[in-house]
SEVEXTOR-702190 format. One record per residue (C-alpha): residue in one letter; chain; x, y, z. Coordinates in nm, 3 decimals. Layout:
<pts>
pt res->A	chain->A	c1->X	c2->Y	c3->Z
...
</pts>
This chain:
<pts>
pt res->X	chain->A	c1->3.664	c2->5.912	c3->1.387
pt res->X	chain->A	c1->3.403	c2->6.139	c3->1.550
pt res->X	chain->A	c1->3.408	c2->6.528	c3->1.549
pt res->X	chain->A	c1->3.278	c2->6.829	c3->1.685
pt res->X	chain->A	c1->3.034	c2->6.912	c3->1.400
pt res->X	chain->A	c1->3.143	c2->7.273	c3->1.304
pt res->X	chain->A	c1->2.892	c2->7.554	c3->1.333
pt res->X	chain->A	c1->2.784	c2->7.574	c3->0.986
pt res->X	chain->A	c1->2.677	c2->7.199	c3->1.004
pt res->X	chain->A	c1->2.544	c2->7.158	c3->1.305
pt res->X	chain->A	c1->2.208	c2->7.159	c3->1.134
pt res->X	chain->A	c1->2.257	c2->6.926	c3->0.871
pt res->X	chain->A	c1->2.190	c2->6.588	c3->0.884
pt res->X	chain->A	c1->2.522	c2->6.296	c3->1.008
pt res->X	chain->A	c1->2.558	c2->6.129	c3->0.706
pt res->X	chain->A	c1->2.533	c2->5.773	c3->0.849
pt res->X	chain->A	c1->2.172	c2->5.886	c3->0.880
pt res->X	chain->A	c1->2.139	c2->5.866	c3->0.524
pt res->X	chain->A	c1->2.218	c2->5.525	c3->0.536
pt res->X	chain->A	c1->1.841	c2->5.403	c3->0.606
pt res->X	chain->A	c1->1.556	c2->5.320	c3->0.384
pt res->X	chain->A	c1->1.234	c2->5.309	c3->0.412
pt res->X	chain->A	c1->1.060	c2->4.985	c3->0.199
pt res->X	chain->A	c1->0.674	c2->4.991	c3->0.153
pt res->X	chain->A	c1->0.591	c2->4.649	c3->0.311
pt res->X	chain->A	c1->0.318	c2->4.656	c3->0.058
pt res->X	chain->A	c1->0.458	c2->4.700	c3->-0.291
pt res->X	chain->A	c1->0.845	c2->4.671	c3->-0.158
pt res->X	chain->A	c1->0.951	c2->5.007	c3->-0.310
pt res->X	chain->A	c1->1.203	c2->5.192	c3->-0.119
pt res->X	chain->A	c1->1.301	c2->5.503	c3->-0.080
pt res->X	chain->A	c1->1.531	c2->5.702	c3->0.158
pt res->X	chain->A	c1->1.443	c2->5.779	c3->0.512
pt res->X	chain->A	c1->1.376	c2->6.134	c3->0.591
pt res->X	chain->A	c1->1.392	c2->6.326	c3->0.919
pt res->X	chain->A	c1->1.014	c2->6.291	c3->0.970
pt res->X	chain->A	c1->1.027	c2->5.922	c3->0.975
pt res->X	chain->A	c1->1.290	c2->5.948	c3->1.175
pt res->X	chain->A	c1->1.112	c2->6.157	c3->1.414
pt res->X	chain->A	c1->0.826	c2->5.947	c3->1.414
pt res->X	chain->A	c1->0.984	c2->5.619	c3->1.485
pt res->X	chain->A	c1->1.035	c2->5.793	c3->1.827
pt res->X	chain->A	c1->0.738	c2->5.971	c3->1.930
pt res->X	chain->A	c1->0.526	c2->5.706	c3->1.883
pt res->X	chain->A	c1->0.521	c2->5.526	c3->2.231
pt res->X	chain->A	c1->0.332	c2->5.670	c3->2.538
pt res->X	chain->A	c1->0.398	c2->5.676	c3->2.839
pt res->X	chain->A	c1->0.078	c2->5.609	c3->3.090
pt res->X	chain->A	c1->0.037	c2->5.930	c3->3.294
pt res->X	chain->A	c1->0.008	c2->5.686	c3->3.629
pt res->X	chain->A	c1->0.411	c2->5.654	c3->3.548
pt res->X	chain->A	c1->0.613	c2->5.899	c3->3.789
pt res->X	chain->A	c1->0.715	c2->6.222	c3->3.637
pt res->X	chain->A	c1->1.095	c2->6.180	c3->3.648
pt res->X	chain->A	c1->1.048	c2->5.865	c3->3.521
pt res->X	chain->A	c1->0.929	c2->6.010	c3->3.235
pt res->X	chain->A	c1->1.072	c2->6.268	c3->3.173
pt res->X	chain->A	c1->1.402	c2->6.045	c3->3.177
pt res->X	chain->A	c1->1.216	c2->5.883	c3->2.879
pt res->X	chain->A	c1->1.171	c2->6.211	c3->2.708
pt res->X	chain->A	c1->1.531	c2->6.273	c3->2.704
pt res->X	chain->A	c1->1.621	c2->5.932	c3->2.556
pt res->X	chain->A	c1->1.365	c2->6.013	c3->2.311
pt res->X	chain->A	c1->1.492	c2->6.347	c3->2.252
pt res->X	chain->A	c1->1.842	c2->6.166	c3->2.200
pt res->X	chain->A	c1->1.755	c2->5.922	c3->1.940
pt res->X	chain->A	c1->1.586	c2->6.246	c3->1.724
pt res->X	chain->A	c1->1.857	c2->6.408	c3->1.744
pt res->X	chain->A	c1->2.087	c2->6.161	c3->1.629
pt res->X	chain->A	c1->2.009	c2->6.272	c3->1.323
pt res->X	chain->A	c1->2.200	c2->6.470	c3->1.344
pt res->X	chain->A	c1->2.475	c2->6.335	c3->1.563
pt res->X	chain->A	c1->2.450	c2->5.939	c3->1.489
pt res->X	chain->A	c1->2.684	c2->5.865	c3->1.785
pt res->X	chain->A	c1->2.378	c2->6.018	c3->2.004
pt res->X	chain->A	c1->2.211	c2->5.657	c3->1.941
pt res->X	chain->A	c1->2.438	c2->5.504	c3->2.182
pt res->X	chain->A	c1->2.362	c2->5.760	c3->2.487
pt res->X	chain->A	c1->2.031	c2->5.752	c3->2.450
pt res->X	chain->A	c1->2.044	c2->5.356	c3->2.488
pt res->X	chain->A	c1->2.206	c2->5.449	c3->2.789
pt res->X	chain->A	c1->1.919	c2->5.697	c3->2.902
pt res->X	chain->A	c1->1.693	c2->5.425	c3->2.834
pt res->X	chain->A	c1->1.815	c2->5.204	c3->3.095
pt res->X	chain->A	c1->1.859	c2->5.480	c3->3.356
pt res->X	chain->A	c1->1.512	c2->5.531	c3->3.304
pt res->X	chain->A	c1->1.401	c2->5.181	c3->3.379
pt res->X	chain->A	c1->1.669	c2->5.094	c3->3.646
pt res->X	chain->A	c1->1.444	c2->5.457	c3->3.792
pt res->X	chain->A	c1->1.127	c2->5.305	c3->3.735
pt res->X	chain->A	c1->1.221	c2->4.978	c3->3.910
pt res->X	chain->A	c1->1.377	c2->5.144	c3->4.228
pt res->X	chain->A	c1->1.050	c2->5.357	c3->4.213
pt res->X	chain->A	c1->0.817	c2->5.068	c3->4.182
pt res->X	chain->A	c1->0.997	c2->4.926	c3->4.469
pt res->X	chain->A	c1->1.029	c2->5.162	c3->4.689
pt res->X	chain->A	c1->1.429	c2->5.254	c3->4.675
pt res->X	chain->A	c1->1.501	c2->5.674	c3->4.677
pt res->X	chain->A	c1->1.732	c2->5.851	c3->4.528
pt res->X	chain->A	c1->2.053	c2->5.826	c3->4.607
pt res->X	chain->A	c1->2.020	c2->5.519	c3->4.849
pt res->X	chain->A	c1->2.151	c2->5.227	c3->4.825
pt res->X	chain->A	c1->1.997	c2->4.898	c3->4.655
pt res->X	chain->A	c1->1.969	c2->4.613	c3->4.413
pt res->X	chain->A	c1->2.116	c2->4.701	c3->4.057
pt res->X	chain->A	c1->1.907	c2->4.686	c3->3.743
pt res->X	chain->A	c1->1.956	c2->4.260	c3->3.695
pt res->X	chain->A	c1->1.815	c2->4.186	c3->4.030
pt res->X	chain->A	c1->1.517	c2->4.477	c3->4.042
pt res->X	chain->A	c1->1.430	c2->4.335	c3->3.713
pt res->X	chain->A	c1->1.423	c2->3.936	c3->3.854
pt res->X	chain->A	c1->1.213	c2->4.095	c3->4.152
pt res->X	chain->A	c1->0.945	c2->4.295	c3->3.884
pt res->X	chain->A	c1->0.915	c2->3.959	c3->3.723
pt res->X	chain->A	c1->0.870	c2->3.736	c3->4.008
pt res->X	chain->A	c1->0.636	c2->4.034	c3->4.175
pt res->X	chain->A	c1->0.408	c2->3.948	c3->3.818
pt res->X	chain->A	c1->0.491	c2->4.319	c3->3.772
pt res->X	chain->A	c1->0.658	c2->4.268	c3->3.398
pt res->X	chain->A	c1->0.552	c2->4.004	c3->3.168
pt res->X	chain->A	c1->0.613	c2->3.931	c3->2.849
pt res->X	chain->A	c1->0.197	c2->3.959	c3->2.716
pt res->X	chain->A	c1->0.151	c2->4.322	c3->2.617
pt res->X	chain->A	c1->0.520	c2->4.408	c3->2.521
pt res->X	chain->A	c1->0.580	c2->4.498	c3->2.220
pt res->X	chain->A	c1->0.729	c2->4.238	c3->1.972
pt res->X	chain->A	c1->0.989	c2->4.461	c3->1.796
pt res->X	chain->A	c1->1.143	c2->4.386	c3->1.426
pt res->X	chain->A	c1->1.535	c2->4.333	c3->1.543
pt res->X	chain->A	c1->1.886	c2->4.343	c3->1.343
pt res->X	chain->A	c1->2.012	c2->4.008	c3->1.293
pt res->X	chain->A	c1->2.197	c2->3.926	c3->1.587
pt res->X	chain->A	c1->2.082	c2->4.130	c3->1.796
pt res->X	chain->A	c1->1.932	c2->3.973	c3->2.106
pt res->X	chain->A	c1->1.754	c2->4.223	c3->2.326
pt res->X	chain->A	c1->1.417	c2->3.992	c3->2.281
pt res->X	chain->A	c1->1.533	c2->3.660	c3->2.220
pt res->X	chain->A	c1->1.300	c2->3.345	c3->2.396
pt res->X	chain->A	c1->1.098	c2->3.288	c3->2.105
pt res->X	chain->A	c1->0.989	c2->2.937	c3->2.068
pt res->X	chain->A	c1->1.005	c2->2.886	c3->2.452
pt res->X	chain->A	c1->0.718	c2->2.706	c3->2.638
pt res->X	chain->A	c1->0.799	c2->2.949	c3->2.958
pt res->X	chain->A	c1->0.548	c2->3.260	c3->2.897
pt res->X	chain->A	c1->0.783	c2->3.461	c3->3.032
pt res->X	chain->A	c1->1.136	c2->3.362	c3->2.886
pt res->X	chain->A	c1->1.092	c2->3.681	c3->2.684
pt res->X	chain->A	c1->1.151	c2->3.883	c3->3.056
pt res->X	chain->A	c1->1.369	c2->3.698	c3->3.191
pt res->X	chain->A	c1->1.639	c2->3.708	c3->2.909
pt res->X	chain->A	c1->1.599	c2->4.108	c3->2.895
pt res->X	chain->A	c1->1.704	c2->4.042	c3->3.316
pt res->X	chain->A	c1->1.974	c2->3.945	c3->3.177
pt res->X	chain->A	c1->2.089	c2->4.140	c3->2.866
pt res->X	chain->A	c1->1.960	c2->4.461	c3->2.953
pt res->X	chain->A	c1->2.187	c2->4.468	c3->3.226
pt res->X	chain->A	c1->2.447	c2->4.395	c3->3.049
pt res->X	chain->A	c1->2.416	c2->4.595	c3->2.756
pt res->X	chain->A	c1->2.392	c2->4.912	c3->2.981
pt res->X	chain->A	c1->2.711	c2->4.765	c3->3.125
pt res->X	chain->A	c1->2.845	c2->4.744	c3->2.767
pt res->X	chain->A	c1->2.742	c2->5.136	c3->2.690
pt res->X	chain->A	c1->2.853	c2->5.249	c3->3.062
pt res->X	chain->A	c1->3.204	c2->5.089	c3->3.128
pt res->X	chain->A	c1->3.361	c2->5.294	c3->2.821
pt res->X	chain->A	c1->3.324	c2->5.099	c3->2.537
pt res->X	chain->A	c1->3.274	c2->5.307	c3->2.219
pt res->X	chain->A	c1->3.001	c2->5.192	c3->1.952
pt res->X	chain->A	c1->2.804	c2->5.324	c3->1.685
pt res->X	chain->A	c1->2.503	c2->5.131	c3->1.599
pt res->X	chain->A	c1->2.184	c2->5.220	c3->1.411
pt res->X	chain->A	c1->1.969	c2->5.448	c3->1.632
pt res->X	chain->A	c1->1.705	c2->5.292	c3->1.648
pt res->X	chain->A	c1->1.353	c2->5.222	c3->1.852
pt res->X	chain->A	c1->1.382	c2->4.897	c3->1.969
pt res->X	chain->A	c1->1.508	c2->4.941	c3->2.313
pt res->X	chain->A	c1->1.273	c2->5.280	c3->2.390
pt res->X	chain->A	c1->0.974	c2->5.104	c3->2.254
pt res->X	chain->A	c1->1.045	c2->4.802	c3->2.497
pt res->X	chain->A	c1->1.157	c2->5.014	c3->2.750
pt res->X	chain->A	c1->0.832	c2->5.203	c3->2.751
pt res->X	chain->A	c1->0.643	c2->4.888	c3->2.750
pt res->X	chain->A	c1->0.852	c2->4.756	c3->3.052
pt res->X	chain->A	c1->0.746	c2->5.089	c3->3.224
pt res->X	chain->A	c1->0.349	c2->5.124	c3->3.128
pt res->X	chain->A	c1->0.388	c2->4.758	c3->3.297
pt res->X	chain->A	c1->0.499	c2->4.893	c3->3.617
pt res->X	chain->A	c1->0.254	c2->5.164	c3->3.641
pt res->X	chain->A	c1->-0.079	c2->5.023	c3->3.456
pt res->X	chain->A	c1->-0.317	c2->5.279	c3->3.334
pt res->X	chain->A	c1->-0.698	c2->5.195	c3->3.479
pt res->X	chain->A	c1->-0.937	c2->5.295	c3->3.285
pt res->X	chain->A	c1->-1.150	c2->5.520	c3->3.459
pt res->X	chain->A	c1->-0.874	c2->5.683	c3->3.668
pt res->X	chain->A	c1->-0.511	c2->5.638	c3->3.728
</pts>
């Protein structure tokens, strides 16, 4: 059962985070994973300075989220949660919609970005995923965008999932702020030369 960490440990690692490992894909040695390799697992995507500041700065938050679960494991599953109000933003930004007015929901501004040729699947990243875990499924698919158009579809629902209540703990991990990102830089190319 979660807690409110008391004051003395609010500093000190959750100890799900201890968990993780770290294997050397070289010589296969493991070791445990330490806070800075946690850190770095989520500062290392950018975010192209063409993409709208509130955009990004919802990114930094989710960002800021998954760090900190470290701390707090059960952060992973609100910053998944920040990660897709940061694209649904991006999308109603890229089309036009302002805050607080009405429009499509995240499924449908996705189907739009992909049929616009705004999001494809070349230049995403191609992330190492859990076993059953299907954020980035199409592989083997002729279409060269079946990766896209199955994250229409679970993306949506997996912020559904996280939004309507339903209580999870999952490995804090990368995979959906790396893509995430990727989705975004999509939406807001960086030209070289300019932005």
């Amino acid at each position: 059962m979660e807690t409110i960490k008391s004051l003395e440990d609010l500093s000190k690692p959750d100890p799900r985070s201890s968990l993780w490992e770290m294997v050397n894909k070289k010589t296969g040695l493991r070791r445990p994973i330490q806070i800075e390799d946690h850190y770095r697992r989520f500062t290392r995507d950018a975010v192209n300075p063409s993409v709208p500041e509130d955009v990004r700065n919802l990114l930094v938050v989710a960002a800021n989220l998954y760090v900190y679960a470290w701390f707090v494991y059960s952060f992973g599953a609100v910053a998944e949660l920040q990660c897709l109000a940061a694209l649904e933003m991006a999308l109603r930004r890229r089309v036009g919609i302002g805050d607080g007015k009405p429009g499509p929901g995240l499924r449908k501004l996705m189907h739009r970005a992909i049929a616009e040729g705004w999001i494809r699947d070349s230049g995403l990243p191609r992330p190492a995923l859990l076993p059953g875990f299907q954020l980035d499924s199409g592989a083997g698919s002729s279409d060269p965008q079946a990766r896209v158009k199955h994250m229409a579809n679970s993306l949506p629902n997996w912020r559904n999932i996280i939004a309507h209540g339903a209580y999870m703990t999952f490995p804090p991990g990368n995979v959906l702020l790396g893509v995430v990102t990727g989705l975004v830089n999509q939406l807001w190319p960086t030209i070289y030369g300019g932005v």
